[in-house]
N, C-alpha and C positions, 0 to 999 in steps of 0.2 A: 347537520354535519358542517364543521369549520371546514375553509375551503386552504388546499394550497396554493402560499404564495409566491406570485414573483415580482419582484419591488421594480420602481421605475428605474431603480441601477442597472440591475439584472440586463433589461434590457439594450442596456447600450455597451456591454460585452459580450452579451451569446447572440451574435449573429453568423450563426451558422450558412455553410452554404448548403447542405443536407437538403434535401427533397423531402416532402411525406414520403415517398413510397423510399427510399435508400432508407428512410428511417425508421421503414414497415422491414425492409429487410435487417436490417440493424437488432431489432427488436426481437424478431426471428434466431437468427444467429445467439444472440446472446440467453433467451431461453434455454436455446437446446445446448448450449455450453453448460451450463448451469446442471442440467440435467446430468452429459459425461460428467462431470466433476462428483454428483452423486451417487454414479452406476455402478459399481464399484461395491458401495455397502451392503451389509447385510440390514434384514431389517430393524435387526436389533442396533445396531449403530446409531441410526439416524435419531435415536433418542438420550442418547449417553451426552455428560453434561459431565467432563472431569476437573473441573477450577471453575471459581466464581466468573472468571473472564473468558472462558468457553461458552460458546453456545448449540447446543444439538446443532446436527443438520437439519434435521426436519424444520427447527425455527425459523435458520434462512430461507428454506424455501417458502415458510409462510410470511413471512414477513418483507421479505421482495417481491410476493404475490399481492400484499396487502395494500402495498404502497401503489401501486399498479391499479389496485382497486379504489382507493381515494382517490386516484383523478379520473377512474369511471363514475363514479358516483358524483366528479364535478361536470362533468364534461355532457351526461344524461339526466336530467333532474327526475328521468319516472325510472333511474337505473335501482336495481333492489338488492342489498347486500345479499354476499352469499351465504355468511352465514352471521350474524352479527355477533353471537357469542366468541368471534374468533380476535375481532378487535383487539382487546385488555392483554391478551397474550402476545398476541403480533406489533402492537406498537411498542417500542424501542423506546423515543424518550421524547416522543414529541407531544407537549401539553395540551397543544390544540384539540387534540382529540382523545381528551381523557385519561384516565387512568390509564399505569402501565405494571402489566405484570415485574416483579423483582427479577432484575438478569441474572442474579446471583443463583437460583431457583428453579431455570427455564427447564431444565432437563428432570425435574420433580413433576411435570403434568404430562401423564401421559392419556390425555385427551385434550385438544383432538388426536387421534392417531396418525400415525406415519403414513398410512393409508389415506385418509381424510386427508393430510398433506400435502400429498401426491397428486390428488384427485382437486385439491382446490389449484392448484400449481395450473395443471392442464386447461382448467374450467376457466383461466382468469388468461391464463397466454393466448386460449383461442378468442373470447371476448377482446382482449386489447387488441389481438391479431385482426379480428373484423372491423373494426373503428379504423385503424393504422390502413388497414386495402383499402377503405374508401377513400379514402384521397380528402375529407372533409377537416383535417387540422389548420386553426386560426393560427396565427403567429404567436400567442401567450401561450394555448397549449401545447403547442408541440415546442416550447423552451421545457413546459414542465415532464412531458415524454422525454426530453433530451435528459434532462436529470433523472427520473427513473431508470432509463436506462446506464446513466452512467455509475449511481447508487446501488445499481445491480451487482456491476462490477467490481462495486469497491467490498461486496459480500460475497463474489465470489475465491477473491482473496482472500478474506476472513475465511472462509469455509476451507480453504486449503490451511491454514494456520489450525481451526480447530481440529482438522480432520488429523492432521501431524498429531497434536496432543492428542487424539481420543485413540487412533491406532499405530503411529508410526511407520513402522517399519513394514506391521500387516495390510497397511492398504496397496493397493496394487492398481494402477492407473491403468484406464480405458487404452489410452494409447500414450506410446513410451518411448523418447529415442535418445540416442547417445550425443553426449555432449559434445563439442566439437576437441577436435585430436589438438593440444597445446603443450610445447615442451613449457621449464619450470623459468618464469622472468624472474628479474631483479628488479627489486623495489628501486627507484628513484624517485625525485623531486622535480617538478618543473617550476620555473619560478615567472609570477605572471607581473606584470606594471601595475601599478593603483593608479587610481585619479576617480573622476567619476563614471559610473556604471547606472543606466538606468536598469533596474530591477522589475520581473513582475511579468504576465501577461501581453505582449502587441499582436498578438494574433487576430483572426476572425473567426474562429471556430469555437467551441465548447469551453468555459473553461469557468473553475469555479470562484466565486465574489473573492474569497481571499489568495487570488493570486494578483489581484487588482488593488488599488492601481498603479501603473505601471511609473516609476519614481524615481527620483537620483537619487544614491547615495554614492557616500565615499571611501573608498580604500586605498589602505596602506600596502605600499609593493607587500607581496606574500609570496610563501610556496608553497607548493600539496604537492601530494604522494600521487603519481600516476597510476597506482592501482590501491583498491581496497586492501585494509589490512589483513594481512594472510593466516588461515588457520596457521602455519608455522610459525608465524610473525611470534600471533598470538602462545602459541606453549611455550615459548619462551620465558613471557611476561609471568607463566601461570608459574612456569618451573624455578623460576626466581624467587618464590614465594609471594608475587600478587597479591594473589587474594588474601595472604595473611600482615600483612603490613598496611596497618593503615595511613601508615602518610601520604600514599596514593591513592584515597577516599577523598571525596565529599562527604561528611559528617553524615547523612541520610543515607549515600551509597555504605559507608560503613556500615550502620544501622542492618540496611537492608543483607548485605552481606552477612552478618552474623545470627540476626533472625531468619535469612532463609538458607546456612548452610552453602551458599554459594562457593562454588569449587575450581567452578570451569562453566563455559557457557551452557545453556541448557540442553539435553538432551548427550552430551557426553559422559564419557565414565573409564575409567581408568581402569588396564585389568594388567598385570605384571609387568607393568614400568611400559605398558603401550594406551595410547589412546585411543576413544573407538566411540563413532557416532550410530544412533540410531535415527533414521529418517528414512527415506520414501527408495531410497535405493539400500537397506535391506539395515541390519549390523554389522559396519565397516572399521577398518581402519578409518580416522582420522586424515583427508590428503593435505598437504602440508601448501598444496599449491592455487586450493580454493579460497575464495574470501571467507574469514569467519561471518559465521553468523546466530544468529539466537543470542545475543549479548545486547545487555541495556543500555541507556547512556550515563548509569552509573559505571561501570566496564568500560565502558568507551573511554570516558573522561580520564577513569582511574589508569587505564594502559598509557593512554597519552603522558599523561605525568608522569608514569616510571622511563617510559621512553625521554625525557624531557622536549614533550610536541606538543602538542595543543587540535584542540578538533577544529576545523573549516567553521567560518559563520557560512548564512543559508546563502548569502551574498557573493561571498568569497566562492563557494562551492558552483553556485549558479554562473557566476562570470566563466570559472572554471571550465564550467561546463558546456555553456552557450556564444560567449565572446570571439568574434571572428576577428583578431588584430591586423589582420594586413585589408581585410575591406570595412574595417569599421563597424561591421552589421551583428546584429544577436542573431543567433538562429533556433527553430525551433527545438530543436536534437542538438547534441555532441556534433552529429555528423552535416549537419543542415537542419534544410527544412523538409527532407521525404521522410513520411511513416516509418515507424519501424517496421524493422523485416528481421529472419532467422540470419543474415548476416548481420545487422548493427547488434544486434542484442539478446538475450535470454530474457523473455517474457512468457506468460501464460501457452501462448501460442505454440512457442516451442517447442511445450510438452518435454521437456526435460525433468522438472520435478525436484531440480536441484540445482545448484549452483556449478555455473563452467570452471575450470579453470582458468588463475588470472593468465589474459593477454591473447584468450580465446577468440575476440571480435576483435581485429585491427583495423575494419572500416568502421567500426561504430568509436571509433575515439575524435574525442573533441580538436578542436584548432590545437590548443596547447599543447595534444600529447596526455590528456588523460584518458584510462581506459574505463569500459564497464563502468559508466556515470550512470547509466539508463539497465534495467533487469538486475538481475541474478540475487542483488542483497540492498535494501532501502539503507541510507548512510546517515548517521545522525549525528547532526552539525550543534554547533552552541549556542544556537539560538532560540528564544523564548519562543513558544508559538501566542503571535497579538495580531492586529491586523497592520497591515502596510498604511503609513499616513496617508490622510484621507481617505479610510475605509468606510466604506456604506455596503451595510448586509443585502445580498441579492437574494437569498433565501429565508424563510424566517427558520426560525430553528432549526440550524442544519450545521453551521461551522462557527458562529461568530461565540455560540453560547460554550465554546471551550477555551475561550481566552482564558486559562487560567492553568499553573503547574502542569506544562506541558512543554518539551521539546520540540524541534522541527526537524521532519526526517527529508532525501530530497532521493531521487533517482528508480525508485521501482527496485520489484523482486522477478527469479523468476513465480512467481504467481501472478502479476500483474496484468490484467488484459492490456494488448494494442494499443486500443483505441480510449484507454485510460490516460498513458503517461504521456509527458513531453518536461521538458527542461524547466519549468517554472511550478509545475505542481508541487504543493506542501502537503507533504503525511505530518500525523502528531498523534504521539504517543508520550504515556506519562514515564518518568524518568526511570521506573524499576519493573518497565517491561521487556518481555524476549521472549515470548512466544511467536513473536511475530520475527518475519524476516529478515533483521538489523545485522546491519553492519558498519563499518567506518571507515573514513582517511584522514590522516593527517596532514597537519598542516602547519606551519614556519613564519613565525614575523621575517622579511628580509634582511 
């Protein structure tokens, strides 16, 4: 078995101050998360596969079991797979270790069973769980547990995304609470300096090779929108005719428009002259006061051009978001450098299940006055997803092999774990997706 690696870059940004055993609890916590996010289903659920780019639940759980398992099997050399037949279906797209099942496909095998899924799930959490109590991790492996676990996270997202697509409305979350009580804002503009901005990564905790390294570039004074664009923003643009005018396309966003019937962002539907979402708080009215979301960054792009606005680069957005102008200093969050909490933001933790209204978190806005940078809807800016100059991959096959027809999304959903986001992480998704939790803001040459 090829082993996992982590390159000598790696190591001179994940220096975490994490303990083994904070990392035994870490590891903890996030199984059993994993687990509520599961509990919910029926059994038949956990196997349904509705688009090429869904995947079962059952797969996530094998598959963030599997990975868990590759570094048991580095980590013990007389360690004995659990079941090897399970490999070829549970690797995802990493060549080192052979062939991989077609994703398109995953929900076509129904063995191993959701039960066997289940049961490898438990059998591989209490195994890493024994390793992690002893207190016996070198400094290269527990970087590679810090990436498992945080790989975890970024599937536990995914599984809130497919789990939307496979039942909507019909899933009904473990534990459920109300958004925070927000009358309805007005959109404005804050308008930030240019000059140079270092970009990127100065922390010492966790963070992945392509947020590195940490670099100057330059901008031009700009402005952005102090909140995401609003579902009402948005029926505006739709009720104007949108989506049937293409001179507010990209020749591809058109394409994709007329090939897939695009109407309105995904998961809406129009029933006599009202609009009405289906998602995880039931079949609603449309709130005109939430951020849109489930739109690509062909929609994105195309709204901005009718509005005559332009979308944020990742740069612009990031300064936005993290730039402290009166001491000079980047901080880790909008609001600083404390973790998030249920006051800065709507994240996984929440347990909301859906998007606040904008102007919801008044302590989690940045220096400038932008709000909701961090949770509720990931924002998708103009920028290519490539590596930052002077990139060197700290993983092998993990982020660097998608340099290619992708956008950069920047800020978290609420799906996002905790101890996933901060102001410098880069999502990327390819240009005509919305299944996933997108949203946007605009933004103003000065």
């Amino acid at each position: 078995m090829e082993r996992l690696e982590t390159h000598e870059y790696e190591k001179s940004f994940s220096t975490s101050v994490l303990s083994t055993y904070s990392i035994a609890d870490e590891f903890k916590k996030l199984r059993n998360t994993t687990l509520e996010i599961v509990a919910p289903l029926e059994k038949d659920d956990y196997t349904v596969q509705t688009a090429p780019y869904v995947s079962p639940p059952k797969w996530h759980l094998g598959h963030t079991s599997w990975l868990f398992e590759m570094l048991l099997e580095q980590i013990d050399k007389n360690y004995k797979a659990y079941d090897p037949e399970f490999s070829k279906y549970l690797n995802s797209y990493y060549n080192k270790f052979g062939d991989q099942h077609d994703k398109a496909s995953r929900g076509s095998v129904s063995r191993p069973t959701t039960d066997e899924m289940l049961t490898y799930y438990v059998a591989i959490t209490d195994k890493m769980a024994g390793f992690l109590d002893a207190g016996r991790l070198d400094e290269s492996t527990r970087k590679l547990v810090e990436l498992g676990i945080h790989h975890e996270c970024q599937h536990q997202e995914l599984l809130v995304y497919d789990i939307q697509h496979i039942l909507a409305e019909r899933y009904r979350p473990k534990t459920k609470r109300h958004a925070p009580e927000s009358a309805p804002v007005k959109q404005k503009q804050v308008a930030i300096e240019g000059g140079i901005y270092n970009m990127g990564y100065s922390g010492r905790e966790f963070c992945y090779d392509i947020e590195m390294p940490e670099h100057k570039v330059y901008l031009n004074d700009y402005k952005i929108d102090a909140f995401p664009v609003s579902a009402g923003e948005y029926i505006r643009f739709i009720e104007s005719g949108g989506y049937g005018d293409y001179r507010h396309w990209l020749s591809d966003g058109w394409n994709a428009v007329k090939k897939n019937r695009w109407e309105s962002p995904m998961y809406w539907h129009k029933e006599d002259g009202t609009w009405y979402v289906s998602d995880f708080f039931g079949r609603r009215k449309v709130d005109p006061n939430e951020p849109v979301r489930h739109v690509s960054f062909y929609e994105a792009d195309a709204y901005c051009k009718w509005a005559g606005r332009r979308l944020p680069s990742e740069a612009e957005w990031e300064k936005a978001a993290c730039w402290n102008e009166e001491k000079q200093t980047k901080t880790t969050f909008p609001w600083g450098n404390e973790p998030p909490s249920e006051n800065h933001a709507n994240l996984l933790e929440s347990h909301i299940w859906g998007c606040s209204r904008l102007g919801s978190y008044p302590k989690g806005a940045s220096h400038y006055g932008c709000h909701q940078m961090i949770g509720d809807v990931w924002e998708w800016t103009s920028s290519e997803f490539v590596g930052y100059p002077g990139f060197k991959s700290g993983f092998s096959e993990y982020n660097d092999k998608w340099f290619t027809n992708q956008k950069v999304l920047r800020g978290g959903s609420f799906a996002t774990p905790q101890i996933s986001i901060r102001g410098s992480y880069r999502n990327f998704f390819r240009l005509d997706e919305r299944w996933l939790f997108s949203g946007f803001r605009c933004a103003d040459d000065a």
